[in-house]
C-alpha positions as CSV (number, residue, x, y, z in Angstrom):
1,X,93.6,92.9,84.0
2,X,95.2,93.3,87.3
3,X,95.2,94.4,91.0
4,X,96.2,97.3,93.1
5,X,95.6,97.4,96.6
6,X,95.9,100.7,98.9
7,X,95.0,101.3,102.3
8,X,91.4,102.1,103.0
9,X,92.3,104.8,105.6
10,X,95.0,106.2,103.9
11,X,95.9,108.3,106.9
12,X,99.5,109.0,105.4
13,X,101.9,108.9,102.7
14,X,103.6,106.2,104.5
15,X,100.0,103.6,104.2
16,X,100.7,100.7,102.3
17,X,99.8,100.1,98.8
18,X,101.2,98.7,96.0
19,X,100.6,96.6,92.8
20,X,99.1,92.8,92.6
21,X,97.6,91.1,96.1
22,X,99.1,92.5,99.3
23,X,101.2,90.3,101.6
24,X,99.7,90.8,104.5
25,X,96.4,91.3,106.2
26,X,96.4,95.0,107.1
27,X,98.4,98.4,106.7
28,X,101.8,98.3,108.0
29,X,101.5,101.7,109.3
30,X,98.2,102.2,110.5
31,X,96.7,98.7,110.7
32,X,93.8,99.6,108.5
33,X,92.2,97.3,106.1
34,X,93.2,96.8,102.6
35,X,90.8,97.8,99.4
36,X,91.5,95.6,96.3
37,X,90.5,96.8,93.2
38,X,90.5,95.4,89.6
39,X,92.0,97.1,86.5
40,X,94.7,98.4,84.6
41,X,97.0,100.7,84.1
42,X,96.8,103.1,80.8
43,X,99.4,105.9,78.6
44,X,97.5,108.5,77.9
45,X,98.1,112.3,76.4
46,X,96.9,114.6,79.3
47,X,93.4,115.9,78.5
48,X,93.0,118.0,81.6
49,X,89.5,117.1,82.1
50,X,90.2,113.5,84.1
51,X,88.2,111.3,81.9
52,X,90.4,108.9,80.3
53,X,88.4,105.6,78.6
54,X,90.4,102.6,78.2
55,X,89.8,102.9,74.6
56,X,92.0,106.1,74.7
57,X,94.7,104.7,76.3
58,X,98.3,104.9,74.4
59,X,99.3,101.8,75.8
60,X,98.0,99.5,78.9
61,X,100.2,97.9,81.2
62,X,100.1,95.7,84.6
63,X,102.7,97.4,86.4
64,X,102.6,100.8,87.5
65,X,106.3,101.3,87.5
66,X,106.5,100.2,84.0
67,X,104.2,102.5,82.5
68,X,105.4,105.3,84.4
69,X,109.1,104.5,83.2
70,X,107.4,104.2,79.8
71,X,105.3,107.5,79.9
72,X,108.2,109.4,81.4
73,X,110.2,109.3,77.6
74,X,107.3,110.1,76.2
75,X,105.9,112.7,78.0
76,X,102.5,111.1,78.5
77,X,100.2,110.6,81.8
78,X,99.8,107.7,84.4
79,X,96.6,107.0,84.9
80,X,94.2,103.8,86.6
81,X,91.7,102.5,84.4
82,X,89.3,100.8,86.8
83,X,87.2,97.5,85.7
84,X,83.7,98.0,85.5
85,X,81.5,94.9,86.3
86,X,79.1,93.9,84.1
């Protein structure tokens, strides 16, 4: 599992957000607080009907940027698998 964080306003493009735990305290651009969430990131064929189940997933990753590079020769979709809490 990892982290993503994003900013809960999201107001613009230009919000922060990125991969793993933020470096600072609020959104450089708007000052809004951050959400962290837990998951991964999964490969999947396109369905068209956004439900994709981690058991579905091609291949996970940690990185965003690595399984888009990774999707991207393969012509496969991006796509955030959320933890669920037990």
């Amino acid at each position: 599992m990892t982290t993503r964080y994003r900013c809960s306003s999201q107001l613009s493009p230009l919000c922060t957000r990125g991969d793993g735990r933020p470096t600072r305290k609020s959104c450089g651009y708007c000052g809004s607080v951050f959400v962290i969430q837990s998951g991964t990131w999964g490969a999947f064929d396109w369905t068209g009907n956004a439900r994709y189940q981690r058991s579905d997933a091609l291949r996970t990753f940690t990185s965003q940027k690595v399984a888009d590079r990774w999707a991207a020769a393969r012509e496969l979709v991006v796509r955030w698998i959320p933890e669920i809490p037990r």
